[in-house]
N, C-alpha and C positions, 0 to 999 in steps of 0.2 A: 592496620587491621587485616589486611588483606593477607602479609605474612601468618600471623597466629593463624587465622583460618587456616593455611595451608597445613602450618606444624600440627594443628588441631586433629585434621583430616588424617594426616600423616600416622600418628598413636592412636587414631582410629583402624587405620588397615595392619600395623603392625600384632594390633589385637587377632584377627580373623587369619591371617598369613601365617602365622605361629601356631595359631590353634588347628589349621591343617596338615600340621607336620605327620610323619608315619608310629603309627600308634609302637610298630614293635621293633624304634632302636632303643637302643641296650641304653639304661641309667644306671651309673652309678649312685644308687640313694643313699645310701652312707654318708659320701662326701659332698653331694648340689642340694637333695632335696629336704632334707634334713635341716639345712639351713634357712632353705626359702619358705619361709611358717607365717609371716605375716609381713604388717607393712610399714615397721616403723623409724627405721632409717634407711639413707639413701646406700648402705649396704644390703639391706633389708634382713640383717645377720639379728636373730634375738640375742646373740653374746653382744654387739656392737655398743649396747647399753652397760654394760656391766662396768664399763669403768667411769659410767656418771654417776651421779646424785639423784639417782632414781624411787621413785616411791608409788607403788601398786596397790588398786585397790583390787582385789581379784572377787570373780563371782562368787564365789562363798563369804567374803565379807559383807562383800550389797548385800544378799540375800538378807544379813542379820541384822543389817540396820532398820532406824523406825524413820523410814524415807520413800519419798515418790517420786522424786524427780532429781535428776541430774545438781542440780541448783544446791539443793540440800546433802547430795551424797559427797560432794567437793567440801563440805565446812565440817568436816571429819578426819578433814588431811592438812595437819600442821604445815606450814607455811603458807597453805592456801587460804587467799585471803578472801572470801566471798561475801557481798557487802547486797543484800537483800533489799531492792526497794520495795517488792510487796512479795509474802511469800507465793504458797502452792504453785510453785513454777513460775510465777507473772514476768518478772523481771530482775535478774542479778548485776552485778560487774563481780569477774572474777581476777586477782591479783597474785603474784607469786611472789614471795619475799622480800615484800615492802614496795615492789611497782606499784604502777599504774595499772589500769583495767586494758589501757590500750598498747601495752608494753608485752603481751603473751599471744601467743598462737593456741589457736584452738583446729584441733585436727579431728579428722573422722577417719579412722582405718587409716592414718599417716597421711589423710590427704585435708588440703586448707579447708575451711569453713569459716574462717572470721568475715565479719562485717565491713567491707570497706567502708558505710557512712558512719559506723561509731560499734566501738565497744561494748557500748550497753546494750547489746544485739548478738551479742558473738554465744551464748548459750540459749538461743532461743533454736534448742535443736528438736526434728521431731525423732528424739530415738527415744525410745522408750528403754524402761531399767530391766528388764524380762529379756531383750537383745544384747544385751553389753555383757561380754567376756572378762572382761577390766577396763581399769583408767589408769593410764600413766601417766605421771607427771616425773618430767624431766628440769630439773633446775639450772637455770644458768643462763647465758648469752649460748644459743643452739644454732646461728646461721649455719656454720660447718654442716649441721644434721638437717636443718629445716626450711634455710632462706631467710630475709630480712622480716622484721616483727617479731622478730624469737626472742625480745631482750631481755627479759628476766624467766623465760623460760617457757616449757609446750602443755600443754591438756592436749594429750590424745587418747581418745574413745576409739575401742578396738569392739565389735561387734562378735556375739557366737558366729559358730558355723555349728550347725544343726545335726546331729548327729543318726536323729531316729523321727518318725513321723510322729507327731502329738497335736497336743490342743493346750491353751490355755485360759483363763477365764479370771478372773479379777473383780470385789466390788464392796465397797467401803462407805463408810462415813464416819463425820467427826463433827465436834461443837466446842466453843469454850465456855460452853453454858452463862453466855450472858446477852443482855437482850439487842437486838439488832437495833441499831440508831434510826433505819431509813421509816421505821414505823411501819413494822411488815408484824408486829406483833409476834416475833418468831424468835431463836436463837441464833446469833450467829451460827453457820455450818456451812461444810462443805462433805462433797462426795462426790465418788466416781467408779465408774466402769473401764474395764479393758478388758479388751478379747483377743486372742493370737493363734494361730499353728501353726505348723511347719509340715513337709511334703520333701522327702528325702528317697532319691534314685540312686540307681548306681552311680552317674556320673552329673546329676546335677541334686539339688537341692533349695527349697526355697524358705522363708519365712516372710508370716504378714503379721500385723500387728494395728490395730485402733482403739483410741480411746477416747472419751470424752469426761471432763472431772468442773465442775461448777459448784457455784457455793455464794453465801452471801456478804464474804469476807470476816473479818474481824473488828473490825469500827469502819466508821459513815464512810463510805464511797469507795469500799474497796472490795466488793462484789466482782465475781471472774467468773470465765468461761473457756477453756483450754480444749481446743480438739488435736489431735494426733493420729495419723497413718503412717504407717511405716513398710517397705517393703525391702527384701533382701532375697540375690539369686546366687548360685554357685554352683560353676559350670569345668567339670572336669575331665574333657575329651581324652585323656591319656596323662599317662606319667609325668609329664614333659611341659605339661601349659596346664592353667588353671585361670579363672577369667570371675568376675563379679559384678553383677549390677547393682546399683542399689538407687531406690526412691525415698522422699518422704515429704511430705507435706505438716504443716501447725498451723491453726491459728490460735493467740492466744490472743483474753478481750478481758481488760481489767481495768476498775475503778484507780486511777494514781495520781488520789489526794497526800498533797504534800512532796509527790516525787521529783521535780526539778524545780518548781518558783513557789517554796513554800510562803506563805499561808495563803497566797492568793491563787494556788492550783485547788482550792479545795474541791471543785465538782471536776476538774479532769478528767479523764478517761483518754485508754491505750487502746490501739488493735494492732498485732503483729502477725503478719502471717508472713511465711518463711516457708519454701519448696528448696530440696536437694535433688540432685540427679549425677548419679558418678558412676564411670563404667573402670575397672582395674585389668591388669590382668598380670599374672608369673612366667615366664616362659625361661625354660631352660634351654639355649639353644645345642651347646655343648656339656660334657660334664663337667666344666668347667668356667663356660661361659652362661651368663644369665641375663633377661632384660625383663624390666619392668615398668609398662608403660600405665598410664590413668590420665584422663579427663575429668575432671568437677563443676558442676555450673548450680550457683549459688542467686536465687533471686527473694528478695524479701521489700515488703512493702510496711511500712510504719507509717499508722495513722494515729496522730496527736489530738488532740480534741480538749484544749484550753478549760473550753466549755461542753460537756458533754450533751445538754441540752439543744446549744446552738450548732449550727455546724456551719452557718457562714460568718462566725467571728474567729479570729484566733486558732483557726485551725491548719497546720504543718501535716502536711504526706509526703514520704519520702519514698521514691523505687530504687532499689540498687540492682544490681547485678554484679556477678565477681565471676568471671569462669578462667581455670586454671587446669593446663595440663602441661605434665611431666614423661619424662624418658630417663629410664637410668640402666643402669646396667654396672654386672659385678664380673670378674673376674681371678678365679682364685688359679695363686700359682702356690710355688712349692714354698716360698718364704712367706707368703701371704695373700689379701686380695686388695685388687686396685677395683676402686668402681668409683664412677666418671657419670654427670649427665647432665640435663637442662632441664628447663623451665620454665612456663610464660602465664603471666597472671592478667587477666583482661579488666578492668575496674571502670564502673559507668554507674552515675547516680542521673537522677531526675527529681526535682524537689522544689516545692512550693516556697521554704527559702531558703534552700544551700545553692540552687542553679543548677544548671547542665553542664556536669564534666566528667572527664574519662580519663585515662591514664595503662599507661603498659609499665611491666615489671618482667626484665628478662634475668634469668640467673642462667647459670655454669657453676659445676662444681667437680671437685677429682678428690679423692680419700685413700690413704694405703693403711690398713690391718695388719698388723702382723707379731709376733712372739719374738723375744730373746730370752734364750735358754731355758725356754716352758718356764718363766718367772715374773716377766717384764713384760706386762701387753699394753702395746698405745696403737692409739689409732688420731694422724695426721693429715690435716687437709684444709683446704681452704673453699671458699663461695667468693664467685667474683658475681659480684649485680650490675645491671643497668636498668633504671626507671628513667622514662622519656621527659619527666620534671626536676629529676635530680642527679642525674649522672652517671660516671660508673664510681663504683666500691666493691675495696678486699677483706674478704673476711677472713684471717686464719682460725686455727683451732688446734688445740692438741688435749688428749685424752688418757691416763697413765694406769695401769694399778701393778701393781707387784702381792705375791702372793706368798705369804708367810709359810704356811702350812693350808692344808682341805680345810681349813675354818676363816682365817685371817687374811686381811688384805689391806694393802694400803693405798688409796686412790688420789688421784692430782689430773684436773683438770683447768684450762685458762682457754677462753672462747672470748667472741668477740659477735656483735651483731647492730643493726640499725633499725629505727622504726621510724618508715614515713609516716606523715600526719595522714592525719583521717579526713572525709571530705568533710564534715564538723571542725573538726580543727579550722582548716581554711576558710569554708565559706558559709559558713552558718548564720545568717540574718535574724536577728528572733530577740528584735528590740522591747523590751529594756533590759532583758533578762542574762542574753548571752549572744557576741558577735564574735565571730571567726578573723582570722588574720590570715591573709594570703602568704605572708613573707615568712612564717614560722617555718623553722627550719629541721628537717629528720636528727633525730638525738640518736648518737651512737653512746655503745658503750662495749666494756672489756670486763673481766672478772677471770678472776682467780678463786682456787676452791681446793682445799683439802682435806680428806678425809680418812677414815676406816674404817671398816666393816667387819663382821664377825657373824657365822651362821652352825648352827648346828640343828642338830634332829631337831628339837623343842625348841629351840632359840636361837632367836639372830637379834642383833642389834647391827646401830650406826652413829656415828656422829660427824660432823661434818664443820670446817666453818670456811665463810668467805669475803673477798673484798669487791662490790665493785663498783667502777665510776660512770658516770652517764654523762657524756659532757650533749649540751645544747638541749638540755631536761627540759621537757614540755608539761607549763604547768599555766593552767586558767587559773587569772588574780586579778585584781583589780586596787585603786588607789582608795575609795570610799566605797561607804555601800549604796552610794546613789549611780554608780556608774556600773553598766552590763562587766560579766564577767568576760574576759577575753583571753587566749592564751598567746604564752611569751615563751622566750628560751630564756633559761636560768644558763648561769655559767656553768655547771655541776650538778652533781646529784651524787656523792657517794654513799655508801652503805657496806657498815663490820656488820655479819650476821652469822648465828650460832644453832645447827639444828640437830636433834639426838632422836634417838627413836628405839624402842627395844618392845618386843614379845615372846612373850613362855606361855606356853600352852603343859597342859599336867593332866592328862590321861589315865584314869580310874578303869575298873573294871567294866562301870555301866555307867558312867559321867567324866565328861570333859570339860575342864576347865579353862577359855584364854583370855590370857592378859594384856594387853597393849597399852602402853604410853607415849607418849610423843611431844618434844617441845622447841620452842623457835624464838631466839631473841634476835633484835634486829636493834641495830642503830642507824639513823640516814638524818644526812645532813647536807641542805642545801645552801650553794655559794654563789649569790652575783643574781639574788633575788630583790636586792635593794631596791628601795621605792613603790615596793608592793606592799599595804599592810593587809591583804588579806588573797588566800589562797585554798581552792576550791581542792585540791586533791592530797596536794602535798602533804599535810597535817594531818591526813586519816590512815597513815600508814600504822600497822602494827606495834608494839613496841614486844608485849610479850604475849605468845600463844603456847595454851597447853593445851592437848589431846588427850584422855584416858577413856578406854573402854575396859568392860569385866564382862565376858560369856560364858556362861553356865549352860552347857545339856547335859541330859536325864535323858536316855532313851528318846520319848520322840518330842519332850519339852522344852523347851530354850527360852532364855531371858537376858535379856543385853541390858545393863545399864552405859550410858556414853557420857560424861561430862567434859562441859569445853570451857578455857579461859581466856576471855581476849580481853587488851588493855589495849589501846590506841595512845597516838600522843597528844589528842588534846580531849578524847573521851575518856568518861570514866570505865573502868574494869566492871566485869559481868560473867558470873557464873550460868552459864545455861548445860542444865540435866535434863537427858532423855533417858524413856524405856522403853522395851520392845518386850512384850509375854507373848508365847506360840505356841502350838500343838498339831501337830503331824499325823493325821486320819489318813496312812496311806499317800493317797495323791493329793489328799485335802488338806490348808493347813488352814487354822482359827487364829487368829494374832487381834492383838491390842498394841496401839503408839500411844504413851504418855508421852507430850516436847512439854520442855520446857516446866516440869512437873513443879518448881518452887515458885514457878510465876515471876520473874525477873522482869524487870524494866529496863530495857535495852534499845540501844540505833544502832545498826551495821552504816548506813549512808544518809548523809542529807538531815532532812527533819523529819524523818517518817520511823514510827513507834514499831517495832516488832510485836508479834501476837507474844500474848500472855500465855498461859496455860492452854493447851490444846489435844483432847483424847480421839482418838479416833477407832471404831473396830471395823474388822475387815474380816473375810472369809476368801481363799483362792483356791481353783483346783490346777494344779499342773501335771499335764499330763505330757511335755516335753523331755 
């Protein structure tokens, strides 16, 4: 412990010792700063993605969606599998091409944020959708890019930078016009507020953000209360260095009846509250040379409540902490750029029945960029790990495309990564329901992926397909249903998966029309599960996912229709249609959300019903 402190300290002063440097040596901006734009690999190059399986949802698409939270704006992105146990934000697991919920990394501005006691926690983020620039998603085995837990791929949330001083203001409600169970003589509803601005200087900038959205759910006992603060700084002393703070605080407090021991959680209840605090910073030391150091410290408290009434039976609280800081640093020469760096994850839980444990995770990694013949660009490199309960491990990677012509491309990527178990995995006590195994052991896996790409003015498409295997697959099963779930290593885990995606946009004189589609088959099959008949994650993998959206504007009108098809392998298939109607008064816009307008009956997870039909109007003014 005493190390990390030091390193800790260490990417602490390199922060403030950089940002002192002398305001008026000469940048070349063309070739360093140009580059250094954000913070999403350990090049920190926005090309460094170009030859993955990447899929963006950028601020103009959010904007057009009929969505409020993070949770919902993810089940609009084919292959992402997001499996809702109560909506309006409560609680998700999010999946990427037939994973597991605990098989992906979830990044904020490229730095960690997952939950070391469990998955089911890894989107309980307070950013609000008004701060988010985009969301990448990155597919594949990504340690080369991101460290271990990257096994089937990243969610990274990349935050605005604020451009002008404003305000924003937000405030809604919605109902599915039918009567509330709890005998409150009302309709189900929900509603909410949010307020924000931003405060932009020559050389810093800030943005705040709070909200609060409550409601009395959709049927008996799934009543929420969701708070959110968010705050963001950006600090730019000179050409040369650029530095970031960011805060944020959530609580969120919901009824979840039916969410892990159905039928007997029916009076249940969740409280999650979740604090971020991360300091970043760019520093160009040279025009050639760059470093980019950051710290993150992640604490979140989960309070369980069996019984929502009682609170001295049956009730689990769990404190975690995760804090993780990084150094990396790039260096471009004339064939290309080497960047090299480390990494230290600190993991500590306290928990009523997981126990008291903690754990270190050190990485190293080194990458070379580079061109043959302005045609062939890869980018190679490995991640070596050491965690103090499992050893050390190598991860290679290699990343390819070649370039037909300014439209076509042909890309080939094979990566490799690990996921330790989660403190749930191992020591979860929480008889009869679900017990932990100490001896379970981190599942690695490899994949292969190829693809091509095509983009033009009005249109780009892709499609892509891939192999990959998971050997030492972490899956809770059990032999009857009288016996607690518990999780085991299967021998295997492989997965053939198939994913396309194309939009045209068609441009009128005073109307724009865009099209989007997107689809994802997947096969996965597991080996050397014998003697289990039954299995808690494994069978709710995807089998086919379609995505279509149609957006229509009219000068200052817009109407989005979305429909989405998922079929699982042991659910039945389900058509779910949203809409979104708006009107733009200036800085003011009027919108209406129809979800789910056919009224579908559907489960993303477990035994818990998705809402039915649900309208919502809203009124915002953005003056950002």
């Amino acid at each position: 412990m005493k190390t990390y402190l030091y390193i800790v300290v260490s990417v602490f002063c390199s922060f403030f010792s950089f940002a002192q440097q002398n305001d008026s040596l000469q940048v070349n901006k063309d070739a360093a700063i140009s580059e250094i734009l954000i913070y999403e690999t350990r090049l920190q190059l926005s090309s460094s993605l170009k030859n993955r399986n990447l899929q963006i949802l950028d601020k103009e698409q959010i904007k057009q969606l009929p969505v409020r939270s993070i949770n919902e704006l993810l089940t609009y992105v084919s292959g992402v599998d997001i499996r809702q146990r109560g909506p309006f934000g409560a609680q998700a697991d999010v999946s990427i091409d037939g994973g597991s919920f605990e098989q992906n990394l979830v990044l904020l501005n490229g730095q960690k944020i997952s939950d070391p006691q469990t998955g089911h926690n890894s989107l309980m983020i307070p950013v609000p959708i008004e701060a988010i620039e985009r969301i990448e998603i990155v597919r594949g085995p990504s340690a080369r890019l991101y460290g271990v837990n990257s096994l089937t791929g990243v969610v990274n949330i990349v935050t605005t930078n604020p451009k002008r001083d404003g305000a924003f203001a937000k405030l809604y409600a919605g109902t599915n016009f039918e009567n509330d169970e709890e005998g409150n003589r009302e309709l189900y509803n929900g509603r909410g507020i949010e307020l924000g601005g931003t405060l932009v200087k020559e050389k810093h900038n800030h943005m705040l953000f709070g909200s609060h959205e409550s409601g009395s759910g959709y049927r008996y006992n799934t009543a929420f209360h969701n708070n959110r603060l968010f705050y963001q700084g950006n600090l730019n002393p000179n050409d040369r260095n650029s530095m970031m703070l960011l805060g944020g605080w959530s609580r969120n407090s919901f009824g979840a009846n039916g969410f892990y021991a159905s039928p007997g959680d029916k009076e249940s209840k969740e409280i999650v509250n979740t604090y971020l605090l991360s300091m970043s910073g760019n520093h160009l030391v040279s025009d050639r040379f760059s470093l980019a150091p950051s710290v993150i410290y992640r604490y979140n408290h989960d309070d369980y409540r069996y019984y929502r009434n009682r609170l001295d039976v049956a009730r689990s609280q769990h404190y975690s902490h995760a804090l993780t800081s990084n150094l990396k640093g790039s260096y471009n020469m004339d064939f290309g750029t080497i960047s090299a760096g480390a990494e230290m994850r600190y993991e500590d839980i306290n928990s009523s029945n997981i126990g008291n444990h903690s754990r270190t995770n050190y990485g190293m990694y080194a990458e070379l960029k580079s061109t043959l013949l302005n045609l062939l660009d890869y980018n190679i490199g490995a991640y070596v790990n050491y965690n103090t309960a499992y050893g050390w491990q190598v991860f290679p990677g290699l990343d390819l495309s070649y370039d037909f012509d300014n439209h076509w491309k042909m890309v080939f990527s094979a990566g490799s990564s690990q996921r330790i178990p989660s403190f749930t995995d191992l020591y979860l006590e929480q008889k009869p329901g679900n017990m932990g195994n100490p001896i379970v052991e981190p599942e690695q896996s490899y994949q292969v992926e190829l693809g091509s790409k095509y983009q033009s003015d009005n249109f780009q498409a892709n499609a892509f397909i891939f192999y990959r295997d998971i050997a030492d697959f972490i899956d809770w099963v059990r032999v009857t249903s009288n016996e607690p779930w518990q999780p085991h290593n299967s021998k295997l885990n492989e997965t053939i998966g198939v994913n396309a995606s194309a939009k045209y946009m068609i441009k009128g004189v005073n109307n724009t029309w865009t099209l989007g589609s997107s689809y994802t088959y997947l096969s996965p099959k597991i080996k050397g599960n014998d003697g289990f008949n039954f299995s808690k994650y494994a069978v709710e993998s995807l089998r086919h996912q379609w995505v279509s959206t149609v957006n229509y504007r009219h000068h200052d009108f817009s109407a989005l229709v979305a429909a989405r098809y998922n079929e699982r392998l042991t659910y039945k298939s389900y058509w779910i249609t949203d809409v979104r109607l708006s009107y733009d008064f200036k800085k003011y816009q009027v919108f209406m959300d129809a979800q789910n307008i056919f009224d579908a009956s559907y489960v993303e997870a477990g035994a818990v019903p998705m809402p039915g039909r649900w309208l919502t109007l809203g009124i915002q003014f953005n003056g950002l």
